[in-house]
PLY file of the C-alpha trace (Angstrom):
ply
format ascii 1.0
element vertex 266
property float x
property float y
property float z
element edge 265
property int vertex1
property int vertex2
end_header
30.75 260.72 298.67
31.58 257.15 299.60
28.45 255.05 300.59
29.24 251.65 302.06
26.00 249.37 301.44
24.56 247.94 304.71
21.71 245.36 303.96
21.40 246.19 300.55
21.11 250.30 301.46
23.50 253.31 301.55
24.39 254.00 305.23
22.16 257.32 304.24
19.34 255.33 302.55
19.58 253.19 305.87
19.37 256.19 308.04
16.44 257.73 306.63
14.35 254.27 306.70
15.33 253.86 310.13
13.89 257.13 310.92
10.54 256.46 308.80
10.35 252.71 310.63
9.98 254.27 314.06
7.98 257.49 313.77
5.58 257.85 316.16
2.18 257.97 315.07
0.56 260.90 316.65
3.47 264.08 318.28
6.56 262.74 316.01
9.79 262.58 317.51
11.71 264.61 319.71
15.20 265.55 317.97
17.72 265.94 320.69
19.73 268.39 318.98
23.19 269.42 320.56
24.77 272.16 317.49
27.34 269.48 317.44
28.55 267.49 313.55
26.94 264.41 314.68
23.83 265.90 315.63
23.59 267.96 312.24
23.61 264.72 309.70
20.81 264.07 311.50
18.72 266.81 311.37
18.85 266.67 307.70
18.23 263.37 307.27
15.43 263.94 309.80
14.14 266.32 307.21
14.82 264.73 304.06
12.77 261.42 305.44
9.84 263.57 305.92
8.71 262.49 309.18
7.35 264.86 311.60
9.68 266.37 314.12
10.90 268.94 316.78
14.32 270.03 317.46
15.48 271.09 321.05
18.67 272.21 322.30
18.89 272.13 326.25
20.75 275.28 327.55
23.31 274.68 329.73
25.32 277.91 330.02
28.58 276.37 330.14
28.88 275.30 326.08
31.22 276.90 323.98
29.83 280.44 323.16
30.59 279.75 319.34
28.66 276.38 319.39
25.43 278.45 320.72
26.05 281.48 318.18
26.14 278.73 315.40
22.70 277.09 316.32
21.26 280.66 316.82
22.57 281.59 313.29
22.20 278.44 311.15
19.00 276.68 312.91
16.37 279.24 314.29
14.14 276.50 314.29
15.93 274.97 317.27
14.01 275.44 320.56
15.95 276.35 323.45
15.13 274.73 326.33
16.26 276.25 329.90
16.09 273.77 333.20
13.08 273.77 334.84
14.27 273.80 338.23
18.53 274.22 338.92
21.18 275.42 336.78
24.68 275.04 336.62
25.38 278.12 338.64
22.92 277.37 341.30
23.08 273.84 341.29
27.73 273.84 342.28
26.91 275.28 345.82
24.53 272.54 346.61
26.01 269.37 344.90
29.54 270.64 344.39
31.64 269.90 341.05
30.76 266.89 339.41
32.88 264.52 338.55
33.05 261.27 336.19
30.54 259.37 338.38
28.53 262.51 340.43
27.44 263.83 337.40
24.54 265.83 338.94
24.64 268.52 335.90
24.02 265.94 333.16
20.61 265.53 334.51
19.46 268.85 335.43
20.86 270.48 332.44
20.31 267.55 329.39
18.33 264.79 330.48
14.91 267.04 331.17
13.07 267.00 328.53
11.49 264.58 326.12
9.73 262.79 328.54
7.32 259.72 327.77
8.18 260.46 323.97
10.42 258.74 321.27
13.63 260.48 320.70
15.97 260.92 317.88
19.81 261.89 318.99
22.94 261.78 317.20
24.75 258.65 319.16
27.58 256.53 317.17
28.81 253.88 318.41
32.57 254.36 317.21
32.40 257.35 319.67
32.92 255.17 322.42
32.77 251.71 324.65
30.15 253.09 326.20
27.86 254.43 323.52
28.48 250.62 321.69
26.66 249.06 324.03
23.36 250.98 323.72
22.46 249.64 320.37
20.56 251.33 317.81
17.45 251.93 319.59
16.89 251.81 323.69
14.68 252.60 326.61
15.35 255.06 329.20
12.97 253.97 332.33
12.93 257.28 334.20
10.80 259.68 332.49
9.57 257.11 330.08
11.37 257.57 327.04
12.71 255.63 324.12
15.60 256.36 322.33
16.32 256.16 318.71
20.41 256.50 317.30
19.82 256.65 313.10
23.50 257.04 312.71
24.42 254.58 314.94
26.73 252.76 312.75
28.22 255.68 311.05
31.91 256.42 311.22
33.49 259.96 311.66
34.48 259.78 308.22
31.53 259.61 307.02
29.56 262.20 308.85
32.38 265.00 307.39
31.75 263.59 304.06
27.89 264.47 304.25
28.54 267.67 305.92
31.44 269.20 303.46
29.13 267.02 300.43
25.85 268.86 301.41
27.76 272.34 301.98
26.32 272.62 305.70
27.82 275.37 307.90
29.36 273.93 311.06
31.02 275.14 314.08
34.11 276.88 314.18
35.46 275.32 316.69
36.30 271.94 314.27
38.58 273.74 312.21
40.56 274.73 315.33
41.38 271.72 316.43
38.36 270.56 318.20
37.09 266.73 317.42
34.29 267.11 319.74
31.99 269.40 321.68
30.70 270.01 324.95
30.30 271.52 327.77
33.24 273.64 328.30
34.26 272.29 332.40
33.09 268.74 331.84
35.04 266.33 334.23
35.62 263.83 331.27
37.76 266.57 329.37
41.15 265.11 329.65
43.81 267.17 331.67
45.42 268.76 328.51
42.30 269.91 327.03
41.10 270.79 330.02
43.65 273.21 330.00
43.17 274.01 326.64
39.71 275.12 327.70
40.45 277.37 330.60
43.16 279.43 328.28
40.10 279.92 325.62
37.23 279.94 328.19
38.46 281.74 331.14
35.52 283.76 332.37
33.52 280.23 332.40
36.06 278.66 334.70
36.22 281.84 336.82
32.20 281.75 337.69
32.87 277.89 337.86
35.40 278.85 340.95
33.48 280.97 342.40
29.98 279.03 343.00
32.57 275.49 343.84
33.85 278.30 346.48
29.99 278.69 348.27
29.78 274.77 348.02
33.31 274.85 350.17
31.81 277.39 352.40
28.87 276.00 353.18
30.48 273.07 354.72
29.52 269.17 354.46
30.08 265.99 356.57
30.81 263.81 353.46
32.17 267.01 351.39
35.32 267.74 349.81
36.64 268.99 353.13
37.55 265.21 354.25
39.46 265.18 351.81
41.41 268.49 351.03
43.00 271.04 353.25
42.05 273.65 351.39
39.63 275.05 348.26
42.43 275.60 346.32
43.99 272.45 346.40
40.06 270.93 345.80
40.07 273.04 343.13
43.34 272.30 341.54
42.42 268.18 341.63
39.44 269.19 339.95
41.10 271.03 337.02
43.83 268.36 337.29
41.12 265.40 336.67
42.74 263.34 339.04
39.54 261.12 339.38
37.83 259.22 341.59
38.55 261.18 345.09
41.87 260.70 347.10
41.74 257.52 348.90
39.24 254.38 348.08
39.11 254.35 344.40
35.39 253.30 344.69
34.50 256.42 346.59
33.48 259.85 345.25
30.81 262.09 347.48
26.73 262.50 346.60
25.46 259.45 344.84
25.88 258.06 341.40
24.74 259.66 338.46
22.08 257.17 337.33
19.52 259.07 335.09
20.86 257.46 331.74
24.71 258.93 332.01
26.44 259.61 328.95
29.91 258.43 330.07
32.38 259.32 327.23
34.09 262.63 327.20
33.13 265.50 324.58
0 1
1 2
2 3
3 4
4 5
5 6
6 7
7 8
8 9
9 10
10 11
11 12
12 13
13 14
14 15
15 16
16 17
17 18
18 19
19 20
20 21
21 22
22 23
23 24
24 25
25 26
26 27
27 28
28 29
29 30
30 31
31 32
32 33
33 34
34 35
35 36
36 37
37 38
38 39
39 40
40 41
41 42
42 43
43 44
44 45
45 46
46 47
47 48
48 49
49 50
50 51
51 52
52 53
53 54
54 55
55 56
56 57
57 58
58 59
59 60
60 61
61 62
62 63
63 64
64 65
65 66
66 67
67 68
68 69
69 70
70 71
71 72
72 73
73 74
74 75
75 76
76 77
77 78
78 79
79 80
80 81
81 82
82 83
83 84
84 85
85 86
86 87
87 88
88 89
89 90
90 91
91 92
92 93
93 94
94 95
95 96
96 97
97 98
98 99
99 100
100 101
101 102
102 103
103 104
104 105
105 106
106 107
107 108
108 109
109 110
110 111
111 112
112 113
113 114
114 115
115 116
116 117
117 118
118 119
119 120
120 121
121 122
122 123
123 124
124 125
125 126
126 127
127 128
128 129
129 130
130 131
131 132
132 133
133 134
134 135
135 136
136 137
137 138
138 139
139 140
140 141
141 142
142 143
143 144
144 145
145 146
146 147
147 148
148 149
149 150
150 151
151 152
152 153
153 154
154 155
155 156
156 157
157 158
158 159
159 160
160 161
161 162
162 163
163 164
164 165
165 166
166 167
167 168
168 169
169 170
170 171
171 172
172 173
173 174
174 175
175 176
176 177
177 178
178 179
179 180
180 181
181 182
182 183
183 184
184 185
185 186
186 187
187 188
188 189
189 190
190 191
191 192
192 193
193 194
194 195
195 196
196 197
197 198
198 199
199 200
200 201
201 202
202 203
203 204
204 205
205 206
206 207
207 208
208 209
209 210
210 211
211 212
212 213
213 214
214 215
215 216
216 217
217 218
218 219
219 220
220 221
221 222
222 223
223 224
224 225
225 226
226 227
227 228
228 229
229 230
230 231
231 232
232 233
233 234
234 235
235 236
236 237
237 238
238 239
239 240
240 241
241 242
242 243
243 244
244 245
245 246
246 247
247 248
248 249
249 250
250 251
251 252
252 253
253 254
254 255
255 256
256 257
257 258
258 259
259 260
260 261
261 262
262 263
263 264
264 265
């Protein structure tokens, strides 16, 4: 395995003292752990630094059914945390479908634990602009935390190395042409693999419909009425991803997304 020195470490060696310089003193850290390749390097570095540490994997429903069967099977250890309050399928007929900048689910189903404690994810910043520009470690002001990204500066080269050098089991889902993983309706899925999703994931998309159907029903001043004749053809801009809303390209319904969005796709 090929290990670039960075400041006279191995981009592992680096990793692990990174995770030993901020360990919190008294409930160790809270490893945000999505089942994802990224998120695996570092829960074995995690281990092999030998800091103390619990893993959590925030349910959302709407991930890949293989990505769940592979935490179940390879990391028992994982908790799996449920939202407290909405879910996905009771949370689309009161907010709608979210889109890139209404991202309502992102906090109810990811963003609600951890809170007031220092937490470890799997963040890189070749992933994306915006990722780059939250550096290696970072506060989140609502619910207190502080966030910690050990492989920060690792390339996707480099993570695959680790994983196929260590012999850890991954998901399926890489070897089939996957890069990256997420939830399976996310708005920032392009328009091909959006279709690419609903051919593999059709039953998800079908409950999807129906609950963006009671939002339509429902009825809403600033809703996606104003904008579309009917729920189909809402619908069908919605798989399309033909973002922000028809008309004023600064104006989407609800309000902005502002509980530390994660604004790359998956």
């Amino acid at each position: 395995m090929s290990q670039p020195v960075l400041m006279g470490l191995t981009h592992i060696e680096r990793t692990i003292e990174i995770i030993r310089e901020f360990e919190p003193p008294d409930e160790g850290y809270y490893l945000a752990f999505s089942g994802g390749k990224d998120s695996q390097v570092l829960y074995e570095l995690t281990k092999w630094s030998g800091v103390r540490f619990d893993a959590h994997y925030n349910v959302t429903g709407i991930d890949p059914p293989e990505l769940v069967h592979h935490i179940r099977r390879h990391y028992p250890e994982v908790a799996f945390d449920h939202p407290p309050r909405e879910n996905w399928w009771t949370g689309i007929p009161v907010h709608g479908l979210p889109g890139k900048r209404t991202r309502w689910c992102c906090e109810v189903l990811k963003e609600h634990g951890g809170a007031y404690r220092v937490i470890l994810t799997g963040i890189r910043a070749e992933e994306s602009y915006a990722r780059r520009g939250r550096g290696m470690v970072h506060a989140c002001q609502r619910q207190g935390k502080h966030m910690v990204n050990p492989i920060f500066f690792w390339t996707e080269t480099q993570v695959w190395e680790f994983i196929r050098g260590e012999g850890l089991p991954y998901c399926e889902l890489y070897d089939q042409g996957y890069r990256r993983l997420g939830c399976v309706v996310c708005p920032f899925w392009s328009p091909e693999n959006t279709q690419r999703n609903l051919v593999r994931w059709p039953r998800i998309f079908a409950a999807t419909k129906k609950q963006a159907r009671k939002h339509w029903e429902r009825g809403n001043p600033k809703g996606p009425q104003t904008r579309f004749a009917t729920f189909d053809d809402w619908w069908q801009w919605w798989l399309a991803r033909r973002l922000p809303w028809p008309g004023r390209l600064d104006e989407e319904p609800d309000q902005l997304n502002l509980f530390c969005p994660d604004e790359e796709a998956p």
